[in-house]
C-alpha positions as a LaTeX table, in Angstrom:
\begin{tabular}{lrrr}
\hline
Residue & $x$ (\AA) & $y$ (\AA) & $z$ (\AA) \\
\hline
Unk1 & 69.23 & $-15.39$ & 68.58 \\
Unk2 & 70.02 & $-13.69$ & 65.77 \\
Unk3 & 67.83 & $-12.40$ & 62.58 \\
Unk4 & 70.14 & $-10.93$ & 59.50 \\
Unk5 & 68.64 & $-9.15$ & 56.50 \\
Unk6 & 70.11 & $-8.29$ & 53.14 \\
Unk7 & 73.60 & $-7.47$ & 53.32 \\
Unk8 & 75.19 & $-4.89$ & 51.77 \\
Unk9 & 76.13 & $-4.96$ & 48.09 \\
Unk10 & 79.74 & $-4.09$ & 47.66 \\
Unk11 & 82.65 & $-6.15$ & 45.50 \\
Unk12 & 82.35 & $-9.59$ & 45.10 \\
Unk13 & 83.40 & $-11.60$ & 48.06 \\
Unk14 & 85.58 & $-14.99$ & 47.33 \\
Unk15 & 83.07 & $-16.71$ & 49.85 \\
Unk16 & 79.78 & $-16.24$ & 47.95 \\
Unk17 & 80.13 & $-20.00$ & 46.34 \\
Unk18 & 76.52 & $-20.03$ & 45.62 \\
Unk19 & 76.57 & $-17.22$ & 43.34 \\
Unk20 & 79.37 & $-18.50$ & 41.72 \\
Unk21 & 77.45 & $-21.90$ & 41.04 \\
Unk22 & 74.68 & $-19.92$ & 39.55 \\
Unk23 & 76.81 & $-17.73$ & 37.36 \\
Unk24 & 78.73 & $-20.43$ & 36.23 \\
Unk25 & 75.75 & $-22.67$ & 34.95 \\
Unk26 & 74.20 & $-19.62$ & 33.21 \\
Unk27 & 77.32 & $-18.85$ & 31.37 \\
Unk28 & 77.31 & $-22.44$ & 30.29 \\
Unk29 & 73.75 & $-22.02$ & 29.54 \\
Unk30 & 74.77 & $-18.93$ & 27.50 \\
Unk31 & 77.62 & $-21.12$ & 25.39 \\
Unk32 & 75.54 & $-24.40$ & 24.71 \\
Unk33 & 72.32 & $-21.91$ & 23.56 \\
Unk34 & 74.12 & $-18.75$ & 21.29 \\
Unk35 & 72.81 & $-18.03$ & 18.45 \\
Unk36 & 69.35 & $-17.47$ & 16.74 \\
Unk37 & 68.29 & $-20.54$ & 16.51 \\
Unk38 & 68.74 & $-24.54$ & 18.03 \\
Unk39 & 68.65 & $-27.42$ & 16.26 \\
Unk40 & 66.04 & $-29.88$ & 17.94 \\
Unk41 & 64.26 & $-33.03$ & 16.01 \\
Unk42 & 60.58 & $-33.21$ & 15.94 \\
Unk43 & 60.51 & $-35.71$ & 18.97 \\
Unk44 & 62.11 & $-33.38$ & 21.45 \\
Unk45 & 59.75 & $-30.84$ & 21.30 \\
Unk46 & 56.09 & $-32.54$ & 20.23 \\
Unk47 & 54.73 & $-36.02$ & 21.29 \\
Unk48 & 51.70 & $-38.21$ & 20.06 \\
Unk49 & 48.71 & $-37.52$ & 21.69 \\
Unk50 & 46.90 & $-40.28$ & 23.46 \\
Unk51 & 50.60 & $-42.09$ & 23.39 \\
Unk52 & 51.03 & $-41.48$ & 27.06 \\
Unk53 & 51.94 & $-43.51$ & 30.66 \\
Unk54 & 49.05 & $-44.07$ & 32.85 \\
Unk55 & 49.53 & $-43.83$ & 36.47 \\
Unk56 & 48.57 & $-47.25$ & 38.60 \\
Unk57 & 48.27 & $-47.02$ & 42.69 \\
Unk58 & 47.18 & $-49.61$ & 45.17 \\
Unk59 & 46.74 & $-50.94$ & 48.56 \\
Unk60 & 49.33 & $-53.49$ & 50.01 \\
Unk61 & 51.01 & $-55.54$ & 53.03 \\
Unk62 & 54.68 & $-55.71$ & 53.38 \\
Unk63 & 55.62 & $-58.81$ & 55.64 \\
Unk64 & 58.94 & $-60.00$ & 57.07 \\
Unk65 & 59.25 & $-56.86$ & 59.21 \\
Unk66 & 62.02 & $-57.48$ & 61.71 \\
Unk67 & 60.14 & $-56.32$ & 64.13 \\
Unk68 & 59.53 & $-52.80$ & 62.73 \\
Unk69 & 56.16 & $-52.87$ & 61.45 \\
Unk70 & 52.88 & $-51.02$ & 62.35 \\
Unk71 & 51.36 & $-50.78$ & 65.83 \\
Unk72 & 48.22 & $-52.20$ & 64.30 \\
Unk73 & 46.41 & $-51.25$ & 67.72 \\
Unk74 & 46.98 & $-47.85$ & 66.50 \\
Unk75 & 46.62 & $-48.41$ & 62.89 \\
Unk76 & 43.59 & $-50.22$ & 62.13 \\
Unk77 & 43.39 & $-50.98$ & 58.18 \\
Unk78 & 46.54 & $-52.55$ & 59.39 \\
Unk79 & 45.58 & $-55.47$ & 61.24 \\
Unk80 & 41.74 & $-55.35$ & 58.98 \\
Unk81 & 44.41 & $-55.79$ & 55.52 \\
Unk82 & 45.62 & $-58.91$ & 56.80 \\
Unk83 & 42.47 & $-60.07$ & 58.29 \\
Unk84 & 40.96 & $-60.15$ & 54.47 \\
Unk85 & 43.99 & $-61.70$ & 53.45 \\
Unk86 & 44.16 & $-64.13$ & 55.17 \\
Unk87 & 40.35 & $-64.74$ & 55.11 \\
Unk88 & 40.99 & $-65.18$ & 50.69 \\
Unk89 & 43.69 & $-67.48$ & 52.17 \\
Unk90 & 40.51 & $-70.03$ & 53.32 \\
Unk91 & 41.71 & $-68.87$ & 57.07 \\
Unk92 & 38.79 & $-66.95$ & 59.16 \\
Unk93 & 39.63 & $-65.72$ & 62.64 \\
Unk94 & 37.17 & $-65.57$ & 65.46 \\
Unk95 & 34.93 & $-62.64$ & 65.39 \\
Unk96 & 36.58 & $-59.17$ & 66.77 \\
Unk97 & 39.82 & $-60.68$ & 66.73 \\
Unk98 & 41.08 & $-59.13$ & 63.81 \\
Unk99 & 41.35 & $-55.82$ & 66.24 \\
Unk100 & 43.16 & $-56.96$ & 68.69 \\
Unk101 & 46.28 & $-58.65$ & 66.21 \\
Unk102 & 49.41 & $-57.97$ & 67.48 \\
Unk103 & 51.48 & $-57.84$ & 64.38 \\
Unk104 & 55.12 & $-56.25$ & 64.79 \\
Unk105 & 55.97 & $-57.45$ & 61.30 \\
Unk106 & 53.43 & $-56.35$ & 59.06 \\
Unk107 & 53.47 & $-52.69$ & 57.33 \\
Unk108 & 50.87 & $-50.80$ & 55.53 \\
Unk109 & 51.53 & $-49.77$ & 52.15 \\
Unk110 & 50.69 & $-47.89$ & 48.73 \\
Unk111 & 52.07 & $-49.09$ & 46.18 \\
Unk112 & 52.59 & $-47.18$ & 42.83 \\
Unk113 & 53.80 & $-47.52$ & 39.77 \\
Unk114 & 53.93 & $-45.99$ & 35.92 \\
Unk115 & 52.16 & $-48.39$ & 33.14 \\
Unk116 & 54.12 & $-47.64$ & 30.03 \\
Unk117 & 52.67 & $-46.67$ & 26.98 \\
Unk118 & 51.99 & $-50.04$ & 24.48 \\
Unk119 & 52.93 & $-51.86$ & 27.66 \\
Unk120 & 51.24 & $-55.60$ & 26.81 \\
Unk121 & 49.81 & $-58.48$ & 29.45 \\
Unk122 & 52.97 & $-59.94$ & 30.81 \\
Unk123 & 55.29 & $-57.19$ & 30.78 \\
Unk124 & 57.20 & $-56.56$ & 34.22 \\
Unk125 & 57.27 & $-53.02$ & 35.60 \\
Unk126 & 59.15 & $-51.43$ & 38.46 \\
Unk127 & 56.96 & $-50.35$ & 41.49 \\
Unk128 & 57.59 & $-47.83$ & 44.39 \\
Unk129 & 56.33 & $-48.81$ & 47.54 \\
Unk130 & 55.89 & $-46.11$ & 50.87 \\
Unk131 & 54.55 & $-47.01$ & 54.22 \\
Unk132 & 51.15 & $-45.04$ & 54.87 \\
Unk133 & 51.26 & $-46.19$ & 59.24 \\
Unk134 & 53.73 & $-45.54$ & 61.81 \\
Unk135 & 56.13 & $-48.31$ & 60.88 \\
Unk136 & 59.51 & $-47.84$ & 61.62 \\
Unk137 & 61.21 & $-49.51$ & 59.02 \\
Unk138 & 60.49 & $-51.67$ & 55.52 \\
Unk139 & 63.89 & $-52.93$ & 54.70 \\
Unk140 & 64.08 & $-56.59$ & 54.76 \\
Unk141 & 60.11 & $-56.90$ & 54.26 \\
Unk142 & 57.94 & $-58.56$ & 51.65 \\
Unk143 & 55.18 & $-57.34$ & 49.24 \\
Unk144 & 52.40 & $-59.46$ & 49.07 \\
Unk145 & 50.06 & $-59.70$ & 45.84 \\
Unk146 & 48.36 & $-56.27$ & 45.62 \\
Unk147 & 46.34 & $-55.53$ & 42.38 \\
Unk148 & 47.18 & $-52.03$ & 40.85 \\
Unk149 & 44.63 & $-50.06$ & 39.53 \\
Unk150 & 43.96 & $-47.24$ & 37.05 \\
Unk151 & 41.94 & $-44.26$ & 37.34 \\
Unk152 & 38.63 & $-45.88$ & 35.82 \\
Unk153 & 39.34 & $-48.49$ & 38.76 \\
Unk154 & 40.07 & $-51.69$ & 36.99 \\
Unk155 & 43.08 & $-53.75$ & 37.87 \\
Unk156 & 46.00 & $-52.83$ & 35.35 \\
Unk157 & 49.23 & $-54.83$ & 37.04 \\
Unk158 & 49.96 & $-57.38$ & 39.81 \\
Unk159 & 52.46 & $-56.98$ & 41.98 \\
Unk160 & 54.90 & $-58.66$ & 44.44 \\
Unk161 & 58.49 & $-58.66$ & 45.58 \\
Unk162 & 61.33 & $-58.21$ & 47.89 \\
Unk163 & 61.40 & $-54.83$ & 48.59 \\
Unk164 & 65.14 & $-52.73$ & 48.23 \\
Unk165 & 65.39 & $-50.12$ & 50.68 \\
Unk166 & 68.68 & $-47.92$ & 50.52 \\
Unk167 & 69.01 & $-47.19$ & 53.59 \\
Unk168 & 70.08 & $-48.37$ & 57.54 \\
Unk169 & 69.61 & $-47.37$ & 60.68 \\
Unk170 & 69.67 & $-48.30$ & 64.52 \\
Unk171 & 68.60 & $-47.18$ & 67.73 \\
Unk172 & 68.96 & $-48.19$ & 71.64 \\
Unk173 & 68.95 & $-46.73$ & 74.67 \\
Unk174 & 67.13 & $-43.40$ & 73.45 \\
Unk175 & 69.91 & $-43.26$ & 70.70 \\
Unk176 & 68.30 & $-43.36$ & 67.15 \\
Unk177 & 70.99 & $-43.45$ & 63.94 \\
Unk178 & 69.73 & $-43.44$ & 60.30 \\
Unk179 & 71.23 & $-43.15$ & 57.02 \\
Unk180 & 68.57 & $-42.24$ & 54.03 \\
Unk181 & 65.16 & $-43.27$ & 54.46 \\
Unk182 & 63.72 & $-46.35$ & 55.36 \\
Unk183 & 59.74 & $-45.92$ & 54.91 \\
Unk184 & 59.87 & $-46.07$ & 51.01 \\
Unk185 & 61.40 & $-48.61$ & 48.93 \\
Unk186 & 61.29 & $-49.96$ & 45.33 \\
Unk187 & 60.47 & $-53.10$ & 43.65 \\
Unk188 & 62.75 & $-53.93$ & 40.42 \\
Unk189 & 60.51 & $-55.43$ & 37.70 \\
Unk190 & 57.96 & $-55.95$ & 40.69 \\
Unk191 & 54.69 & $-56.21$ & 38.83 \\
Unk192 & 53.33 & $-57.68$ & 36.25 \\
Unk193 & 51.03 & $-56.18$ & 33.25 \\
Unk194 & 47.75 & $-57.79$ & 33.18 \\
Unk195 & 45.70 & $-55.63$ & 31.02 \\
Unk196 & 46.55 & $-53.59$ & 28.13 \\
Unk197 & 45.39 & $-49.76$ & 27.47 \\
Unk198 & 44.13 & $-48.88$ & 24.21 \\
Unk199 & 45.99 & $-46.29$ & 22.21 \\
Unk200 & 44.60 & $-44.13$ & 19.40 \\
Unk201 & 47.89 & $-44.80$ & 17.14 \\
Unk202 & 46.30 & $-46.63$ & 14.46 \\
Unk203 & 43.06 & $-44.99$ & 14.59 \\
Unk204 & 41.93 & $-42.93$ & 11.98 \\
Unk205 & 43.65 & $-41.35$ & 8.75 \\
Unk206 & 45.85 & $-38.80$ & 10.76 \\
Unk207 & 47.62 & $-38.62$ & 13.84 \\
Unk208 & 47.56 & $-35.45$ & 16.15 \\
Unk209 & 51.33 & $-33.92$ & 17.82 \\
Unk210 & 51.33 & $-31.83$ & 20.88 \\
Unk211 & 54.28 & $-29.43$ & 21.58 \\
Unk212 & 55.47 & $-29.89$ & 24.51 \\
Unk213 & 55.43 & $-25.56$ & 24.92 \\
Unk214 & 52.70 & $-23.49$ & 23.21 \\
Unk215 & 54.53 & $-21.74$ & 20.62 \\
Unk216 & 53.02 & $-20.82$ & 16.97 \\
Unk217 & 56.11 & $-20.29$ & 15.71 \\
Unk218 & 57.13 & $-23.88$ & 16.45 \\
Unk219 & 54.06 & $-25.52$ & 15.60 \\
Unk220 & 54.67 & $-23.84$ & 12.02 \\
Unk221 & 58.19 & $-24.75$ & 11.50 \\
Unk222 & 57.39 & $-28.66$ & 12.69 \\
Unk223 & 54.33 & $-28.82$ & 9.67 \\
Unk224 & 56.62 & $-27.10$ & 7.39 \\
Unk225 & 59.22 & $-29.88$ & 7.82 \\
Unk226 & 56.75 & $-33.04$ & 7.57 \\
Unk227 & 55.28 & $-31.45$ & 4.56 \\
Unk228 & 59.00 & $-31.05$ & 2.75 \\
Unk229 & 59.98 & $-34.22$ & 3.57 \\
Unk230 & 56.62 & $-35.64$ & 3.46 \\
Unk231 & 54.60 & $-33.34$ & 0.90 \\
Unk232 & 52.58 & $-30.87$ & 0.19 \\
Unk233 & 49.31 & $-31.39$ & 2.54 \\
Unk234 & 51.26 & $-33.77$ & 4.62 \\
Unk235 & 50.63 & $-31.50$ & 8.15 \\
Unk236 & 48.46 & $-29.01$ & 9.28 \\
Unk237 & 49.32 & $-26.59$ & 12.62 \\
Unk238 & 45.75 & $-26.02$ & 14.11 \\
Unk239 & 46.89 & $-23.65$ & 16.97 \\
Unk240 & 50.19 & $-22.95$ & 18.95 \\
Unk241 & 50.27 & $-26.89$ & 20.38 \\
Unk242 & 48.75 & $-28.76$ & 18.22 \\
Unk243 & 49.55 & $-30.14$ & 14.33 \\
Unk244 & 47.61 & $-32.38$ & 12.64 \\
Unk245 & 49.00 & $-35.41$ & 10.24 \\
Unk246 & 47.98 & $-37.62$ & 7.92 \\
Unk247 & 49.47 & $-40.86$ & 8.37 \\
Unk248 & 48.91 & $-43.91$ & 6.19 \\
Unk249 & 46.39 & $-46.48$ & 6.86 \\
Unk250 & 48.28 & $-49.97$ & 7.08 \\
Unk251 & 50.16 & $-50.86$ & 10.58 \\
Unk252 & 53.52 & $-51.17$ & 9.71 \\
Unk253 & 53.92 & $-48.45$ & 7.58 \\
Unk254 & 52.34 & $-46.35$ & 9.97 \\
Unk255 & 54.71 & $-46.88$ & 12.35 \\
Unk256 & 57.49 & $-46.51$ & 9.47 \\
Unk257 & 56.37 & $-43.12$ & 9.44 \\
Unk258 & 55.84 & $-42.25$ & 12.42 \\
Unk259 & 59.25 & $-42.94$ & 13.24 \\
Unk260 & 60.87 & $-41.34$ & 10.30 \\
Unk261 & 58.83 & $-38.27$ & 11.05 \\
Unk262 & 59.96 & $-38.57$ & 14.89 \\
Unk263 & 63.84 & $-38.16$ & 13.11 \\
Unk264 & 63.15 & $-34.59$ & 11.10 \\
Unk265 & 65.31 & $-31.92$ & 12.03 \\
Unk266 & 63.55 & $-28.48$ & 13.67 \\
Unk267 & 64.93 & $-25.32$ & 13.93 \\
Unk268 & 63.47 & $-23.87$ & 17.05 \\
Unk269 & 62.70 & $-20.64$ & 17.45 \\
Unk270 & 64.01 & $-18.68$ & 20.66 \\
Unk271 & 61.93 & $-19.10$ & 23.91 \\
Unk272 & 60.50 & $-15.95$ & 25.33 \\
Unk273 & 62.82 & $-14.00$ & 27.96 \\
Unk274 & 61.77 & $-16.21$ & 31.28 \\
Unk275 & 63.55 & $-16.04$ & 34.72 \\
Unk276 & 62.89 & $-19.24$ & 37.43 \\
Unk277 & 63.18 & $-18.58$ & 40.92 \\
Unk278 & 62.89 & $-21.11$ & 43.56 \\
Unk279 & 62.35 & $-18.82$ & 46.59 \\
Unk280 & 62.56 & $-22.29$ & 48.38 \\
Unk281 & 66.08 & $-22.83$ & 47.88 \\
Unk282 & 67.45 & $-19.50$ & 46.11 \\
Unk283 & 68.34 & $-21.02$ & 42.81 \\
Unk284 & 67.95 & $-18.85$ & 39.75 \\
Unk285 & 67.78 & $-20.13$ & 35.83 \\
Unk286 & 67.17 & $-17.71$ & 33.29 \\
Unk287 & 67.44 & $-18.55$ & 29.36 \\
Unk288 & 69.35 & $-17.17$ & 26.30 \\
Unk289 & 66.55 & $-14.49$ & 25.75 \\
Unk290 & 66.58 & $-12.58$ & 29.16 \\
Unk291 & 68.32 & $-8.58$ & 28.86 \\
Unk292 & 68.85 & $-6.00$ & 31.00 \\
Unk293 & 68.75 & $-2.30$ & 30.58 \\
Unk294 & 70.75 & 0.21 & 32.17 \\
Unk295 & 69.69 & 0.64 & 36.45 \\
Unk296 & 71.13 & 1.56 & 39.17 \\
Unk297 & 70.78 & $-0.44$ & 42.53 \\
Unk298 & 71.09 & 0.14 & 46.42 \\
Unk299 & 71.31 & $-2.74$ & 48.47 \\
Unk300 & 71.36 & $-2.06$ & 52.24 \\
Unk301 & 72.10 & $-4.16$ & 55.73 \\
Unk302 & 69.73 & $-4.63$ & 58.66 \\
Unk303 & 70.88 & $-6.83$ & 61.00 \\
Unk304 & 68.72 & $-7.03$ & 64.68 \\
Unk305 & 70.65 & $-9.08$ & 67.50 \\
Unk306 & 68.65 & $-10.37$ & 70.28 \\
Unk307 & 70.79 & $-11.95$ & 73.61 \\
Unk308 & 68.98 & $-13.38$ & 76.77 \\
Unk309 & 70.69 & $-14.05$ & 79.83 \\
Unk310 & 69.29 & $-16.29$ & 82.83 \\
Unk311 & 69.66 & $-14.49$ & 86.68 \\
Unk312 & 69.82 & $-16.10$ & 89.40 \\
Unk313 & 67.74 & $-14.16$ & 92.33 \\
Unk314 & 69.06 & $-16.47$ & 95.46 \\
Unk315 & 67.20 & $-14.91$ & 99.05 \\
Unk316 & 68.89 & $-15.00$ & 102.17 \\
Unk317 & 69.46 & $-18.03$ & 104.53 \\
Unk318 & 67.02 & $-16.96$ & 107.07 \\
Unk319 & 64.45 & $-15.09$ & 104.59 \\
Unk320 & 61.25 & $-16.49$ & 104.05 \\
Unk321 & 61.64 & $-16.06$ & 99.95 \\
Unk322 & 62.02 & $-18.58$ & 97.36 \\
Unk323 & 64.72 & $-18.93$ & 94.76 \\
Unk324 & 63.84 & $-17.13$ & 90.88 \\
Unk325 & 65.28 & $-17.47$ & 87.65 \\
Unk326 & 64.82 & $-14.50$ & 85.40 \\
Unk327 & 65.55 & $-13.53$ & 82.02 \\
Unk328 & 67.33 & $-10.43$ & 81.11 \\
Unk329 & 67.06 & $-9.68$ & 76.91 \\
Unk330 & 68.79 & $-7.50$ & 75.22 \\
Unk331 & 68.38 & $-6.46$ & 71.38 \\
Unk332 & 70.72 & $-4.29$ & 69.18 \\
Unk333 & 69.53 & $-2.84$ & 65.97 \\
Unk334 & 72.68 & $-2.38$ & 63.42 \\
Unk335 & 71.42 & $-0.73$ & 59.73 \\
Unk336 & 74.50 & $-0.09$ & 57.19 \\
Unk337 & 73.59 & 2.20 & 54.13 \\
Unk338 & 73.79 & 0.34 & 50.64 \\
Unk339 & 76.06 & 1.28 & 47.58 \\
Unk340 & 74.80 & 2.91 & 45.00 \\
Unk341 & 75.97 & 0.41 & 42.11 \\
Unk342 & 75.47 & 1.51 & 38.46 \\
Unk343 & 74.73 & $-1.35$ & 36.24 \\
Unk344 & 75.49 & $-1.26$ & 32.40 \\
Unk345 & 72.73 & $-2.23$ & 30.07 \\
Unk346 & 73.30 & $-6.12$ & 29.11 \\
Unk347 & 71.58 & $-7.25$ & 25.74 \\
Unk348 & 72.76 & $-10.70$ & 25.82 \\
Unk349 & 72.56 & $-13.37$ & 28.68 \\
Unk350 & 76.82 & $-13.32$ & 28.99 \\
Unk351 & 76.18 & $-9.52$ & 29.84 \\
Unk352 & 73.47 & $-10.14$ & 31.99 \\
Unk353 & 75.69 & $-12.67$ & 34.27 \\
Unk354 & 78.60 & $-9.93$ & 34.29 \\
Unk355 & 76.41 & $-7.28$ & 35.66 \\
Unk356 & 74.71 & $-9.57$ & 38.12 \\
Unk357 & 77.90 & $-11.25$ & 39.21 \\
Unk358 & 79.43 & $-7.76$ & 39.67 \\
Unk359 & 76.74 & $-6.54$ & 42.28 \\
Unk360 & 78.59 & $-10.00$ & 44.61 \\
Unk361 & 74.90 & $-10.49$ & 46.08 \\
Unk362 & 74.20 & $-13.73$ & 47.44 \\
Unk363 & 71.64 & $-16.10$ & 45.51 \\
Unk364 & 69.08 & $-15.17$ & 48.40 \\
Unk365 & 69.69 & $-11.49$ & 47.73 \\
Unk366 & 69.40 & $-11.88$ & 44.07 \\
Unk367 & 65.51 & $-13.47$ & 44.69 \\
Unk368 & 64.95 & $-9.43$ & 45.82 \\
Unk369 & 67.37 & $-7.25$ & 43.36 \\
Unk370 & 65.96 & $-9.46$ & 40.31 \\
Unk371 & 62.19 & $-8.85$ & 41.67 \\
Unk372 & 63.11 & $-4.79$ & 41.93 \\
Unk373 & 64.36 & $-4.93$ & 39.21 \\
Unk374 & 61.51 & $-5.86$ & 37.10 \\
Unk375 & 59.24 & $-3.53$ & 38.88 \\
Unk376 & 61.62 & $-0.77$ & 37.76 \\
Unk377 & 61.40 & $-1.99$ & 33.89 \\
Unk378 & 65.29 & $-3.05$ & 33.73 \\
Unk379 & 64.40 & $-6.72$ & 33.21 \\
Unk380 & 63.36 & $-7.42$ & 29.79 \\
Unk381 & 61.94 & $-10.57$ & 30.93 \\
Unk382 & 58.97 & $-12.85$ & 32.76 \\
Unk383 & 59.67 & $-13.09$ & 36.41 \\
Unk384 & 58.22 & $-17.08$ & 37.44 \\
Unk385 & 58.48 & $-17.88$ & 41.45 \\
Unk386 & 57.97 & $-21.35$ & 42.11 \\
\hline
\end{tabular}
């Protein structure tokens, strides 16, 4: 078994691919973002509030299992789904029966699915659907009607379907092959609206944007472009999210305006200096604002190697002893010393990939120098671990 630490940081090695991924997107990052300022419209960076999806879930059967479907003596609200099913079918099995169902091709489901803002009765919507029991396998199956239902618990959609499952697998003999997963599928256009939600569009004299980010200097520059192409008066930013407009009164020309006002050009300001880390999966992002002052870094190597070999201790023929297996371990401790590696100060984000992409760290080992960094006051920026 073996447990390696940082590595040394020394010249860039050709092998480090993942570093080389990173750098390149930044430095694309750095071309697509240079200068001051970005050019955004007003519906990229603020939405109507109370214009929003609502999020529907529900409880369902999936039938036509070939054979891969819930043990329902192990899953109960298996076997008790289809006993109420079929029981709103007109069919009513004998008492205690409904525990003792044998059903190989029935699966328990949820089933989920995003309601659309101004979605209206009779509107089809996709749905996901994901086994919540131990079946083995959905492909092939069958949703039957489940209602959908909203937070506030009333039934929003309908729906039903053959489910498609991207995946395959097989398995005999102890052998088991898959290919993608075959617990969750989807449902193209699988349910149907049945009641609307309310929106506060045409309510009122004004209508209310959210930013997307909290920024006052944003919020400013989006009221200052309704009211020049708009008017004086037109907008009002009430805080660093939120700007307040009037809109007119009748229907259509509310939604003239709405979507002429969606259309204005923004100049955006610059975001604040943030760097992402996913200490997950080692990918780093940082944006256009991020610097770096002038640091010096030492990045050492402690590797610890750990070997265990199996003896044999065999007695004699005519000794009364028994046979024993024991282990025999043996653990090296190798520490190389770490470079001292000067890094120039870097005031723009091309810089900042130079210096970092100089050090020839992998992403892993970046998670750490970026962190030390910081603490040392070199990174002009937010440090954000997710």
């Amino acid at each position: 078994m073996h447990a390696n630490a940082k590595p040394s940081v020394k010249a860039i090695q050709p092998h480090h691919y993942g570093v080389w991924l990173v750098i390149g997107l930044l430095t694309l990052m750095c071309l697509a973002l240079s200068g001051n300022a970005q050019a955004a419209r007003i519906k990229e960076v603020a939405a109507v509030e109370g214009v929003r999806s609502n999020q529907l879930t529900g409880f369902g059967l999936v039938v036509g299992l070939d054979g891969t479907g819930d043990q329902t003596t192990q899953m109960p609200y298996t076997s008790q789904g289809i006993s109420n099913y079929l029981q709103q079918l007109g069919i009513t099995l004998p008492p205690g029966s409904a525990s003792q169902l044998q059903l190989k091709n029935v699966a328990a489901v949820l089933v989920t699915a995003q309601l659309p803002a101004f979605a209206r009765p009779g509107q089809m919507i996709d749905v996901n659907v994901s086994s919540v029991g131990n079946s083995k396998s959905l492909k092939g199956g069958t949703l039957i009607s489940t209602p959908l239902k909203g937070a506030d618990g009333e039934i929003y959609a309908i729906a039903q379907g053959n489910l498609v499952v991207a995946g395959a697998g097989a398995s005999a003999g102890g052998s088991k092959v898959q290919v993608n997963h075959l617990s969750a599928g989807r449902i193209p256009s699988g349910a149907q609206v049945e009641r609307a939600v309310p929106t506060p569009l045409q309510e009122g004299n004004s209508v209310t944007l959210g930013l997307e980010a909290s920024d006052f200097q944003t919020a400013r520059r989006v009221a200052q472009a309704i009211n020049t192409r708009f008017g004086a008066g037109s907008a009002q930013a009430l805080d660093g999210r939120t700007i307040r407009v009037n809109a007119p009164g009748d229907t259509d020309a509310r939604v003239t305006f709405m979507a002429e006002l969606e259309e204005l050009p923004l100049e955006t300001s610059i975001p604040s200096a943030k760097v992402v880390i996913n200490s997950r999966t080692g990918s780093i992002v940082m944006n256009q604002a991020v610097s770096l002052g002038a640091c010096a870094i030492a990045h050492g190597n402690l590797s610890i190697s750990i070997s265990t070999t199996a003896n044999v201790s065999q007695p004699n023929a005519l000794a009364a002893g028994q046979t024993a297996v024991t282990q025999k371990s043996d653990i090296q401790i190798k520490q190389e010393p770490g470079m001292l590696i000067q890094l120039p100060a870097a005031p723009q984000l091309a810089d900042v990939v130079r210096a970092l992409n100089s050090l020839g760290a992998t992403p892993q080992d970046l998670l750490a120098i970026l962190q030390a960094i910081k603490a040392a006051g070199a990174l002009n920026a937010e440090l954000e671990v997710i």
